[in-house]
MDTraj code that builds the backbone (N, CA, C; nanometers):
import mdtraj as md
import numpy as np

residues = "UNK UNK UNK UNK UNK UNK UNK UNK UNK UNK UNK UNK UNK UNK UNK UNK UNK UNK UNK UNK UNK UNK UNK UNK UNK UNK UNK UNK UNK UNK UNK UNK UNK UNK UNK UNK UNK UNK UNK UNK UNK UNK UNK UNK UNK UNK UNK UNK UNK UNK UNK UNK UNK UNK UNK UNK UNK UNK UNK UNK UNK UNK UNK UNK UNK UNK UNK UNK UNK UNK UNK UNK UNK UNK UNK UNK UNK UNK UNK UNK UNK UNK UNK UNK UNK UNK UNK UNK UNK UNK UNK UNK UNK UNK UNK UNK UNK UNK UNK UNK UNK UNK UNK UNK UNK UNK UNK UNK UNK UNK UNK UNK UNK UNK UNK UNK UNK UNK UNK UNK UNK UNK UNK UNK UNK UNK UNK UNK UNK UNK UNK UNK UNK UNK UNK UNK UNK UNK UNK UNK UNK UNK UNK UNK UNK UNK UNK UNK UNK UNK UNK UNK UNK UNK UNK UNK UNK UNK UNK UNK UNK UNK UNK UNK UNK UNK UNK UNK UNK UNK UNK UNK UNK UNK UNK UNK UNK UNK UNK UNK UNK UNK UNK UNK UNK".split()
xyz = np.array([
    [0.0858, -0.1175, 0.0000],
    [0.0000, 0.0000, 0.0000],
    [0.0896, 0.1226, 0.0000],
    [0.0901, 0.2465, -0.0706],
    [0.0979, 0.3531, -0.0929],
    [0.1066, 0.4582, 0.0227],
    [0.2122, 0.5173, 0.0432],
    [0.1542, 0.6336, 0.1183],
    [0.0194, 0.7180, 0.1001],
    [0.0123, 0.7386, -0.0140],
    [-0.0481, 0.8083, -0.1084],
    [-0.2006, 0.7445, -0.0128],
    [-0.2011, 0.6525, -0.1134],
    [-0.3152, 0.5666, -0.0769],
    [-0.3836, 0.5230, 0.0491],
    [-0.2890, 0.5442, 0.1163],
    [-0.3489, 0.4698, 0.2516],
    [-0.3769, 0.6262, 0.3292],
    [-0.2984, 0.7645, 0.2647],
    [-0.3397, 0.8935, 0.3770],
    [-0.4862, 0.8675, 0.3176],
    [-0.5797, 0.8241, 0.1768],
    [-0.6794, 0.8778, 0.1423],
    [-0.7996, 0.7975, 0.2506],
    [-0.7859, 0.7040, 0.2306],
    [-0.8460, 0.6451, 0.4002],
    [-0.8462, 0.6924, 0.5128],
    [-0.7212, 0.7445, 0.5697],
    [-0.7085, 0.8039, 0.6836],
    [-0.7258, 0.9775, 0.6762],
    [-0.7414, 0.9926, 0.5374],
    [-0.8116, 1.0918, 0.5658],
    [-0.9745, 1.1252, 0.5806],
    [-1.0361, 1.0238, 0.4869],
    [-1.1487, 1.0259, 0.5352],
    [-1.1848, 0.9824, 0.6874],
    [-1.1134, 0.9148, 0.7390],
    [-1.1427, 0.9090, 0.8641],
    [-1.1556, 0.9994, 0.9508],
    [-1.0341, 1.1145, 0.9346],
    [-1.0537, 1.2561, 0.9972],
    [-1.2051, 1.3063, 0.9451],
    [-1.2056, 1.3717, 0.8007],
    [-1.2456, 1.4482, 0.7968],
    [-1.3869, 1.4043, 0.7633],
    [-1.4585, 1.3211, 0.7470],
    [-1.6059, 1.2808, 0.7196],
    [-1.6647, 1.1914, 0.8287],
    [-1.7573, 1.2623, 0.9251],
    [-1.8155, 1.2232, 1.0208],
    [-1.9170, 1.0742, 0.9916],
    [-1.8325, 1.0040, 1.0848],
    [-1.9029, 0.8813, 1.0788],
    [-1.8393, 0.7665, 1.0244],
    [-1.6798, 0.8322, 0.9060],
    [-1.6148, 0.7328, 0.8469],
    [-1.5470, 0.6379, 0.9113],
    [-1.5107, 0.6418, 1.0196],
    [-1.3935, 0.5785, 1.1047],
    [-1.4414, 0.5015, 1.1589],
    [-1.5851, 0.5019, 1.2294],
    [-1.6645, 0.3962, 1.2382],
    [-1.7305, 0.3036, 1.1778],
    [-1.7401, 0.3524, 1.0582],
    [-1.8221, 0.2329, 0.9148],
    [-1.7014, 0.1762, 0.9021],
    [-1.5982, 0.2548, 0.8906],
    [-1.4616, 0.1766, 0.8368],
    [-1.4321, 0.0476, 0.8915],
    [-1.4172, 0.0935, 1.0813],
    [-1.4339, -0.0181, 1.1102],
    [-1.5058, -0.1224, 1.0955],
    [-1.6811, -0.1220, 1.0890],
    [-1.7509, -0.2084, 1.0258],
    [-1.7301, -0.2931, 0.9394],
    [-1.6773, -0.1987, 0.8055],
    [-1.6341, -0.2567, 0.6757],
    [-1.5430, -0.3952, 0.7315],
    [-1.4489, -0.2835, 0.7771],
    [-1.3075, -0.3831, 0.7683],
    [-1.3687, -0.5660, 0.8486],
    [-1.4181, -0.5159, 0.9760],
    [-1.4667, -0.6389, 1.0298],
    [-1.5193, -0.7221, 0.9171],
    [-1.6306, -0.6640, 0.8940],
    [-1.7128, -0.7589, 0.7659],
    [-1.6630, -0.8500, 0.6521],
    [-1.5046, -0.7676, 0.6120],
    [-1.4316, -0.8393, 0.5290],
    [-1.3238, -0.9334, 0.5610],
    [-1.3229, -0.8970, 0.7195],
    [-1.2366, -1.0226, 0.7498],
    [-1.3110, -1.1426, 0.8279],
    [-1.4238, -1.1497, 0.8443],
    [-1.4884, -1.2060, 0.8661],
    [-1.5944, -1.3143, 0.7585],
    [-1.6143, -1.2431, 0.6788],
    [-1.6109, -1.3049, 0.5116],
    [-1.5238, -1.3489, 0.4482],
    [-1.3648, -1.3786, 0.5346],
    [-1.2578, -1.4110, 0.4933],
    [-1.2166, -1.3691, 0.3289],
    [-1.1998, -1.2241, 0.3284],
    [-1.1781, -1.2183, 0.1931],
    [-1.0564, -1.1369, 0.1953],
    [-0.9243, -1.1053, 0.0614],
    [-0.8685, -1.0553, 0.0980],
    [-0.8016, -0.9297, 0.2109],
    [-0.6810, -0.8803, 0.1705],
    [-0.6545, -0.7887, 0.2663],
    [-0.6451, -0.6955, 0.1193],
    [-0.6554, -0.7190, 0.0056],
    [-0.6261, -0.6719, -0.0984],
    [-0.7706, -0.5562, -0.1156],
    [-0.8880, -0.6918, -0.0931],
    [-1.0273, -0.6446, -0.1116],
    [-1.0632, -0.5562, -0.0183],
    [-1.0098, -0.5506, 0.1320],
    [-1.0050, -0.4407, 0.1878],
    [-0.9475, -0.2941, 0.1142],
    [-0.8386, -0.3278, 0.1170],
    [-0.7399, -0.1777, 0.1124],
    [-0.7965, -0.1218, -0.0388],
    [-0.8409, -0.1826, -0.1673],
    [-0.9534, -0.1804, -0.2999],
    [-0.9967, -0.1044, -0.2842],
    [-1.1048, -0.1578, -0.2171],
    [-1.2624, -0.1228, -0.1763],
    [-1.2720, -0.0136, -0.1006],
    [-1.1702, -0.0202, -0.0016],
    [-1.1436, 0.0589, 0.1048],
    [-1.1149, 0.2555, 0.1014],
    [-1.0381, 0.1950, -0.0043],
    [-0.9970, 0.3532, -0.0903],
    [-1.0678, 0.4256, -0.1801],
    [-1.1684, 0.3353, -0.2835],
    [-1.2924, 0.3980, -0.3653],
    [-1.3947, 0.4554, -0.3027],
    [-1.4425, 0.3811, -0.1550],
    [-1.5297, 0.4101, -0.1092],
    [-1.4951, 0.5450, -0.0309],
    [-1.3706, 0.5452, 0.0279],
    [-1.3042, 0.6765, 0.0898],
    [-1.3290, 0.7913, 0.0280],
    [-1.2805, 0.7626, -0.1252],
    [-1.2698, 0.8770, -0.2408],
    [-1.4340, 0.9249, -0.2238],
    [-1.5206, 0.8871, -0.2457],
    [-1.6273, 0.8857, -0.2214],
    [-1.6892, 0.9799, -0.1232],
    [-1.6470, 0.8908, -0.0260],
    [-1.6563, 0.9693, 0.1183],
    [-1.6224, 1.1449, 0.1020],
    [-1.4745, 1.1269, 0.0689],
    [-1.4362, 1.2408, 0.0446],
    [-1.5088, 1.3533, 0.0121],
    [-1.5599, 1.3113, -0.1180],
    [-1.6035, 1.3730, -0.2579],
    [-1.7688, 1.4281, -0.2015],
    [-1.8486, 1.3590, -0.1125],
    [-1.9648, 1.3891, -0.0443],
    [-1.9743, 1.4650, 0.0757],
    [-1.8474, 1.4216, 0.1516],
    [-1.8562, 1.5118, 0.2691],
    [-1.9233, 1.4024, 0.3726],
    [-1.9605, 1.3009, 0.3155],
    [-2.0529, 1.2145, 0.4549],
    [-2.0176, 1.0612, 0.4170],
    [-2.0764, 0.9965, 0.5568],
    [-2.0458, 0.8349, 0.5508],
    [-2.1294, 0.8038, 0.4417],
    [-2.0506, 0.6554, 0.3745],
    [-2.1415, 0.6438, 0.2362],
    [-2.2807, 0.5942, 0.2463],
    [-2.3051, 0.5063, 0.3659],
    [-2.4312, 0.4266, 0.3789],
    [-2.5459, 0.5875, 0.3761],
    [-2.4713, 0.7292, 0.3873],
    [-2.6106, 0.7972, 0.3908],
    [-2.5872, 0.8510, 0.2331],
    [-2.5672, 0.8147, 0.1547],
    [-2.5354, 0.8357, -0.0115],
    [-2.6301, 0.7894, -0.0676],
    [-2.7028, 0.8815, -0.1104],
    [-2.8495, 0.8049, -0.1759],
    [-2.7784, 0.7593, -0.3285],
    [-2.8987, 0.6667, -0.3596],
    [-2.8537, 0.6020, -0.5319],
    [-2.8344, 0.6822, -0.6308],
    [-2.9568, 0.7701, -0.6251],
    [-2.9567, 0.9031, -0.7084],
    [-2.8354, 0.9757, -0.6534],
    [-2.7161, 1.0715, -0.5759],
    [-2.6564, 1.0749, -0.5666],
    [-2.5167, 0.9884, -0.6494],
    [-2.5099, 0.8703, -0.6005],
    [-2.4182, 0.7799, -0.6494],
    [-2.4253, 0.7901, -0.7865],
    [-2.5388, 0.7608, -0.8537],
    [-2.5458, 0.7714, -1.0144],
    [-2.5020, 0.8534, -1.0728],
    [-2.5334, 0.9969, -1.0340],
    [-2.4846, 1.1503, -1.0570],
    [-2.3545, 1.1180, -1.0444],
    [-2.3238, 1.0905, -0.9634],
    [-2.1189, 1.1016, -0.9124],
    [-2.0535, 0.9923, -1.0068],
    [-2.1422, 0.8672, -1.0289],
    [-2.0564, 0.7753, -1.1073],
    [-2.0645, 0.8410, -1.2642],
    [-2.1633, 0.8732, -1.2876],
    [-2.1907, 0.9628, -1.4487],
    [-2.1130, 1.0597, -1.4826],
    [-2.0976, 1.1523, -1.3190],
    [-1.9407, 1.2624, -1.3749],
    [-1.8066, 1.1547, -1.3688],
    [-1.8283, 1.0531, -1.3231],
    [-1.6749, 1.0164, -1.3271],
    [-1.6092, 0.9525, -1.4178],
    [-1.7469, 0.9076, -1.5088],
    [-1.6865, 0.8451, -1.6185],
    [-1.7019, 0.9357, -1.7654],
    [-1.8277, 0.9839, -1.7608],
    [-1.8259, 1.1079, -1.8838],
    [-1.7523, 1.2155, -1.8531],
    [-1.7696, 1.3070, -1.7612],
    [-1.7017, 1.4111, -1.7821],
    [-1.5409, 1.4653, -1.7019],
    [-1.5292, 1.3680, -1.6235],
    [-1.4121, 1.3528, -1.5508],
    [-1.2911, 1.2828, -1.6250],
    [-1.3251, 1.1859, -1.6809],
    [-1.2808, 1.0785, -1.7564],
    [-1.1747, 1.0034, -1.6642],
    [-1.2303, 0.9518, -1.5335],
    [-1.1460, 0.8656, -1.4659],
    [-1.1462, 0.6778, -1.5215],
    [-1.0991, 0.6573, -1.5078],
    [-1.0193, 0.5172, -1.5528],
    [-1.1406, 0.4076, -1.5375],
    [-1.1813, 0.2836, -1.6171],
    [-1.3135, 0.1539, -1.6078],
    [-1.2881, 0.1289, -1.4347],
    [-1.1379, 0.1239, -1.4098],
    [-1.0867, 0.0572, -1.2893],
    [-1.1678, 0.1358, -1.2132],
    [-1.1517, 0.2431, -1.1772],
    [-1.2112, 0.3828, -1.0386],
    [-1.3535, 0.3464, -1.0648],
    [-1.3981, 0.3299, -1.1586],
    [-1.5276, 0.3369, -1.2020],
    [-1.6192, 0.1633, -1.1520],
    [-1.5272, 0.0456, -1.1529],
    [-1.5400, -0.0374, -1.1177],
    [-1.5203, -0.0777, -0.9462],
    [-1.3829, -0.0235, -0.9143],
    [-1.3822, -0.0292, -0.7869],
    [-1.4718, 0.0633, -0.6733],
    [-1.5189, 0.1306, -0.7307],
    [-1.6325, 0.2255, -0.6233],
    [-1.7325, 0.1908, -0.6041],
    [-1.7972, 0.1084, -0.7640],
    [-1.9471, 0.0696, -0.7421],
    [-1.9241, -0.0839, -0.6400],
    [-1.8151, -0.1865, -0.6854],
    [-1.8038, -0.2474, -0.6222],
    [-1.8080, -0.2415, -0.4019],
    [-1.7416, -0.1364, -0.4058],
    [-1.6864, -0.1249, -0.2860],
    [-1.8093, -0.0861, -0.1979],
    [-1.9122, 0.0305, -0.2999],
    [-2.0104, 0.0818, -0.2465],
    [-2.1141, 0.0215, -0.2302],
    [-2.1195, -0.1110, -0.3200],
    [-2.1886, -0.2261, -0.3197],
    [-2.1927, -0.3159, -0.1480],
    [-2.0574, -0.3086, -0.1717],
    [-2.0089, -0.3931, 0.0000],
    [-2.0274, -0.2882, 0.1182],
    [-2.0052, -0.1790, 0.0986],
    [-2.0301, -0.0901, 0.2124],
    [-2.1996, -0.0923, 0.2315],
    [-2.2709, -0.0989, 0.1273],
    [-2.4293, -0.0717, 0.1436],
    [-2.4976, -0.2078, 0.2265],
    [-2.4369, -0.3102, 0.2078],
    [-2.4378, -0.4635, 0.2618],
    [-2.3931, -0.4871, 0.4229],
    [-2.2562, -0.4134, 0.4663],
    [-2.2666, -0.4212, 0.5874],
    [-2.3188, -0.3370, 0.6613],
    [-2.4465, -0.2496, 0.6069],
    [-2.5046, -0.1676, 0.6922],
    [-2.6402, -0.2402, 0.6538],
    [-2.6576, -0.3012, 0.5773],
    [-2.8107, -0.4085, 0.5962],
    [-2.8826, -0.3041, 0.4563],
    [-2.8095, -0.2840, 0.3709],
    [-2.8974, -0.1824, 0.2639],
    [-2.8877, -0.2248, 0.1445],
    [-2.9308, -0.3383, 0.1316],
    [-2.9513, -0.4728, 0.0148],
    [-3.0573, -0.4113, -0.1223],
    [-3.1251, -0.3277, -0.0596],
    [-3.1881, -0.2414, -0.1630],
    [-3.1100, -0.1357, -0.2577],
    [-3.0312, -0.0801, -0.1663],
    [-2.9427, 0.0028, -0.2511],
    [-2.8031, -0.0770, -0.3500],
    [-2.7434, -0.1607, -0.2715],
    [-2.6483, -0.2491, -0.3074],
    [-2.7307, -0.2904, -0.4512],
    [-2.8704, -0.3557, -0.4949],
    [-2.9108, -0.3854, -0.5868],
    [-2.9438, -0.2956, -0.6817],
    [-2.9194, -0.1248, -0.6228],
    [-2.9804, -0.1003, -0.7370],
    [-2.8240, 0.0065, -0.7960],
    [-2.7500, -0.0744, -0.7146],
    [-2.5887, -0.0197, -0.8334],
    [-2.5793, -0.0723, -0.9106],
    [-2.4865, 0.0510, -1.0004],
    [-2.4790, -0.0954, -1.2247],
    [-2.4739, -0.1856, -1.1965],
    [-2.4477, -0.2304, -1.2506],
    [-2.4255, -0.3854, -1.3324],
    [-2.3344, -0.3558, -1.3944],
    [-2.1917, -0.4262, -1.3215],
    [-2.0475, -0.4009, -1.3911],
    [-2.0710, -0.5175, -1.5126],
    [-2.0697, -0.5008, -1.6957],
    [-2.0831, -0.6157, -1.7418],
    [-1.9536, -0.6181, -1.8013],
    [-1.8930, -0.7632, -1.7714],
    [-1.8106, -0.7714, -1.8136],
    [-1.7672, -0.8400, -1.9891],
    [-1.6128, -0.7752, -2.0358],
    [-1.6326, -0.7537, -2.1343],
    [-1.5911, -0.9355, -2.1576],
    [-1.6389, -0.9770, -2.2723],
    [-1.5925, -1.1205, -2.3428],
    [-1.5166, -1.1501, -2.4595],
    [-1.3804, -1.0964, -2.3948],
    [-1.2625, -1.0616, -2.5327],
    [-1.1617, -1.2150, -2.5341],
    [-1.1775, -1.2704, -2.6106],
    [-1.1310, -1.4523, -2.6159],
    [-0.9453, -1.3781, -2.6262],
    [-0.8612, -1.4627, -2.5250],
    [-0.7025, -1.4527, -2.5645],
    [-0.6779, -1.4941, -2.6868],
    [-0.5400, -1.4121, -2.6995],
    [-0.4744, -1.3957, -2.7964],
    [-0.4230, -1.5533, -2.7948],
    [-0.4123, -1.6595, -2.9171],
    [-0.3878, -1.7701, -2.9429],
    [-0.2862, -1.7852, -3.0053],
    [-0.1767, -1.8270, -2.9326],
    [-0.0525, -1.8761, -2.9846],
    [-0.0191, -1.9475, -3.1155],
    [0.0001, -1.9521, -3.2212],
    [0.0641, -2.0777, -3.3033],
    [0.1550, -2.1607, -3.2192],
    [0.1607, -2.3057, -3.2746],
    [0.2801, -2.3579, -3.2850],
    [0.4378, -2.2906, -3.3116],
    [0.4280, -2.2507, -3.3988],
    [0.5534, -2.2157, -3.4245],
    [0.6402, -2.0677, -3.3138],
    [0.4825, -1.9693, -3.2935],
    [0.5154, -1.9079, -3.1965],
    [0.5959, -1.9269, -3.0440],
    [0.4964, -2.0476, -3.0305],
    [0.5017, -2.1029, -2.8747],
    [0.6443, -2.1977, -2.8867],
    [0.6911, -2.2505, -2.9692],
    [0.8326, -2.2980, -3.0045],
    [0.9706, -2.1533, -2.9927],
    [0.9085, -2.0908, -3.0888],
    [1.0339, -1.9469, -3.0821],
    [1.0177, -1.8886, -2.9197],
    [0.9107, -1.8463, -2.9029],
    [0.9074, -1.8164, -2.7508],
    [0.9741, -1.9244, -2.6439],
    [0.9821, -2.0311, -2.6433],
    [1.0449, -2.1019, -2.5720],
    [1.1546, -2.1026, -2.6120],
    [1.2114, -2.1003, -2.7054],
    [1.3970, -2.0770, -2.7919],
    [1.4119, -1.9741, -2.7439],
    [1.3704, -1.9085, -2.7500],
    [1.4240, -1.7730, -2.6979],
    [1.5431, -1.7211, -2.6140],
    [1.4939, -1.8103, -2.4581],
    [1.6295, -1.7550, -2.3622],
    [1.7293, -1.8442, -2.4061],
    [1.8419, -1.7969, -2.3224],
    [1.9854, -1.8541, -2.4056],
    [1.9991, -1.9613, -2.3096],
    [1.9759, -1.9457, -2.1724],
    [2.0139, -2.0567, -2.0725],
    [1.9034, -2.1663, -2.1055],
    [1.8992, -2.3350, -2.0497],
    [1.8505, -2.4171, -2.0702],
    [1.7506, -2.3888, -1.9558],
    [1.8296, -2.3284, -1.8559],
    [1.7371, -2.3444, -1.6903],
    [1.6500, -2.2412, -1.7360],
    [1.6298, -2.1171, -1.8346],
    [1.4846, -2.0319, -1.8646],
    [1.4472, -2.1172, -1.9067],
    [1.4764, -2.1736, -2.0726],
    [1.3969, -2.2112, -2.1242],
    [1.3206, -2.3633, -2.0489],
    [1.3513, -2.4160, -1.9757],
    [1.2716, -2.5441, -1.9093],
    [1.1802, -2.4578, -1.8222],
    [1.1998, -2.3613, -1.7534],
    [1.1480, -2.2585, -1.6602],
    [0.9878, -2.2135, -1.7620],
    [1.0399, -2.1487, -1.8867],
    [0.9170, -2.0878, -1.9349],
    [0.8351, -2.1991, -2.0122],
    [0.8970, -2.2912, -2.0668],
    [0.8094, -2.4442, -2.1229],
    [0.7201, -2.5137, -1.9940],
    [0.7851, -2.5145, -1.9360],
    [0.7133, -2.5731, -1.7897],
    [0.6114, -2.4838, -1.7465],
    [0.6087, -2.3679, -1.7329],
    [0.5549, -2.2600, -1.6725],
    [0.4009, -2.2688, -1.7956],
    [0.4354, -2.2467, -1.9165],
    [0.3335, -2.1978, -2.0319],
    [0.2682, -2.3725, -2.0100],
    [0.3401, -2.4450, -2.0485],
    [0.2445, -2.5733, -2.0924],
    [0.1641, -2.5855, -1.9163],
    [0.2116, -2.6329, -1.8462],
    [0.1125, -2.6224, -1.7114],
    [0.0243, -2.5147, -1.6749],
    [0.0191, -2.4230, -1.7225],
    [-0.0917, -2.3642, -1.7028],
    [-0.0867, -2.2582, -1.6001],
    [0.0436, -2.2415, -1.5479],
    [0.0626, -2.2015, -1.3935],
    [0.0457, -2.0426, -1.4152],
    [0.0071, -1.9870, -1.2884],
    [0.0811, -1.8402, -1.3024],
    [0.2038, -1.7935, -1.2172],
    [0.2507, -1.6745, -1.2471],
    [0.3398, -1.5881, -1.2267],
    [0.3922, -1.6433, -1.0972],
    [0.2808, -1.6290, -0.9825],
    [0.3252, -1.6170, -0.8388],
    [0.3277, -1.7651, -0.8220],
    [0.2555, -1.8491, -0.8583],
    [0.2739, -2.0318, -0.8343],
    [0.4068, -2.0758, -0.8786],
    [0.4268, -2.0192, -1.0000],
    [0.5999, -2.0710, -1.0255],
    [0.7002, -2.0122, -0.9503],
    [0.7026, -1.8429, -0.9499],
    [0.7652, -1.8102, -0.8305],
    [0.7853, -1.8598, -0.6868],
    [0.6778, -1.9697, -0.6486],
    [0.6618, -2.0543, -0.5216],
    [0.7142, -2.1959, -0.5536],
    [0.7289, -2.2078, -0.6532],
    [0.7769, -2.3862, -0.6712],
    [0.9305, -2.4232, -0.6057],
    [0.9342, -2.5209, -0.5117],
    [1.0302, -2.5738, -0.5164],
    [1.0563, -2.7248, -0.5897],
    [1.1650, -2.7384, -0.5747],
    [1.2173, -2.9042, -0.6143],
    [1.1261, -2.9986, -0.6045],
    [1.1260, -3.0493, -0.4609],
    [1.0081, -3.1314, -0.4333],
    [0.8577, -3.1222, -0.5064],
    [0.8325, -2.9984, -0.5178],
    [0.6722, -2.9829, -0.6179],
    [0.6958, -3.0623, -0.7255],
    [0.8288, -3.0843, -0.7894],
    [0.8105, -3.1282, -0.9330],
    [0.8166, -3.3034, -0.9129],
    [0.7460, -3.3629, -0.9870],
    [0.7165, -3.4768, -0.9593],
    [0.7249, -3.5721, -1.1040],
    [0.8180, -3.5725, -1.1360],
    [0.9032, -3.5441, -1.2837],
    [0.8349, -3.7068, -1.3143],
    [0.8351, -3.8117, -1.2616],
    [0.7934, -3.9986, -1.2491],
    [0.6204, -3.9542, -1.2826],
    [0.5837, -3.8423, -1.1855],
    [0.4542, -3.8484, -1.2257],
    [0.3737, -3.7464, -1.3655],
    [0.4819, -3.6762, -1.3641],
    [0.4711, -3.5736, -1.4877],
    [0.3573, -3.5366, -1.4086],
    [0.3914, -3.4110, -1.2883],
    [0.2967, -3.3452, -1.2190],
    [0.3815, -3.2471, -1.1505],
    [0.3172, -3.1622, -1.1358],
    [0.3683, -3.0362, -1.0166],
    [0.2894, -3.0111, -0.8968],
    [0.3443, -2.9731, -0.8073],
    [0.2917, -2.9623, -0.7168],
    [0.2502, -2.8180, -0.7011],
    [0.1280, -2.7689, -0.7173],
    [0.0992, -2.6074, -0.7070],
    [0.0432, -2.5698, -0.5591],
    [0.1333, -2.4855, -0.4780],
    [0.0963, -2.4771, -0.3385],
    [0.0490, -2.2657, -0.3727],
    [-0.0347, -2.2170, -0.2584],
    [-0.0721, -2.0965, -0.2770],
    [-0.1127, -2.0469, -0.3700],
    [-0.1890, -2.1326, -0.5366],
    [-0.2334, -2.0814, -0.5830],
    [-0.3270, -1.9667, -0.6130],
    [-0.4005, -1.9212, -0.7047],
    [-0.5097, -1.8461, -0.6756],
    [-0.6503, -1.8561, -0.5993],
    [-0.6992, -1.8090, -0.5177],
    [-0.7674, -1.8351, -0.4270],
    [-0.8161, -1.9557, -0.3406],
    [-0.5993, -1.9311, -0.3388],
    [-0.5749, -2.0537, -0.2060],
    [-0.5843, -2.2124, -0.2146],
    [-0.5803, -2.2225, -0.3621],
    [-0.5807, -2.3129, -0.4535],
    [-0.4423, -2.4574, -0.4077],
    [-0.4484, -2.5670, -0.3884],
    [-0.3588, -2.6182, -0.3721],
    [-0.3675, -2.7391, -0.4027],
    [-0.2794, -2.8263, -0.5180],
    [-0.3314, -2.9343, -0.5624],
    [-0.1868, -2.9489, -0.6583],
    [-0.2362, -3.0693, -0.7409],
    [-0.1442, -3.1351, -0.8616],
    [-0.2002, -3.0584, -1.0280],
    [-0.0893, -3.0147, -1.0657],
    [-0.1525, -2.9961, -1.2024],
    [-0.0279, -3.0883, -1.3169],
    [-0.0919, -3.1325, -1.4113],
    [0.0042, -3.2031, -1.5042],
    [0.0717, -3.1180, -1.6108],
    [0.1589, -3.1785, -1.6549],
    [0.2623, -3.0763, -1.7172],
    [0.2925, -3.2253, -1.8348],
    [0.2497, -3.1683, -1.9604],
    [0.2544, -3.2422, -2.0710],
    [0.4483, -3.2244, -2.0822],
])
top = md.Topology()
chain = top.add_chain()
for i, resn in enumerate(residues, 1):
    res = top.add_residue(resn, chain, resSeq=i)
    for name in ("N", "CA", "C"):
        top.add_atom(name, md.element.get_by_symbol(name[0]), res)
traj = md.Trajectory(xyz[None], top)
């Protein structure tokens, strides 16, 4: 977390009556829903901005309000899908741990977009693996692409994970805590 980022929290806490106490709410709610610390500090900061931007705790933010504020933020402000995504989200969860399931329902509908990945050739996925000069990348990025893994799971692999007799890896801390065997052609 950011200096930056984390005064905008603590500043709403000063300066918008009532924030420091929902905050706390929030925060309980999300660790109690066992969900990140990520989805905190997210959520945590859109809804702040928010805060900010109104002058008051968000649970008293009417919809009409919110709509107005999300409409300048994306037409005429021109802040980023992300700001625009993380607020309704956040304001979504803030309206929920105050029991306001009515309002929570009547924020957008983030729809998401359905853009299919970019599909490798053969011949691509061969040069991309030629590529590094050492043998230990290139087994590193063949292993990595054909299993399926990501970034932070290979960054976690040791020795023992690889299970070379079983043509398997061992993936520990995956994505949402994910932990199991995946095969590696």
């Amino acid at each position: 977390m950011s200096k930056k980022e984390f005064l905008i929290i603590e500043q709403a806490k000063e300066l918008v009556p009532g924030f420091r106490e929902g905050y706390s709410l929030f925060k309980q709610r999300i660790v109690i829903d066992q969900k990140s610390p990520s989805l905190l500090f997210n959520y945590g900061r859109y809804v702040a901005y928010t805060a900010l931007h109104f002058g008051k705790s968000p649970e008293k933010i009417s919809i009409g309000e919110m709509n107005a504020y999300l409409y300048r933020l994306s037409m005429e402000e021109g802040y980023s899908e992300t700001f625009f995504k993380f607020t309704v989200y956040g304001m979504r969860y803030w309206y929920r741990v105050y029991g306001l399931e009515e309002e929570a329902l009547k924020m957008p509908v983030i729809r998401k977009k359905s853009e299919l990945p970019e599909v490798l050739s053969k011949e691509d996925v061969k040069r991309l693996i030629k590529a590094p000069r050492s043998l230990k990348h290139r087994f590193l990025l063949a292993m990595v692409y054909s299993s399926g893994m990501r970034l932070n799971e290979a960054r976690l692999l040791k020795i023992d994970d690889l299970q070379i007799d079983r043509r398997q890896i061992l993936i520990r801390n995956g994505k949402g805590g994910y932990c199991g065997s995946n095969c590696s052609t």
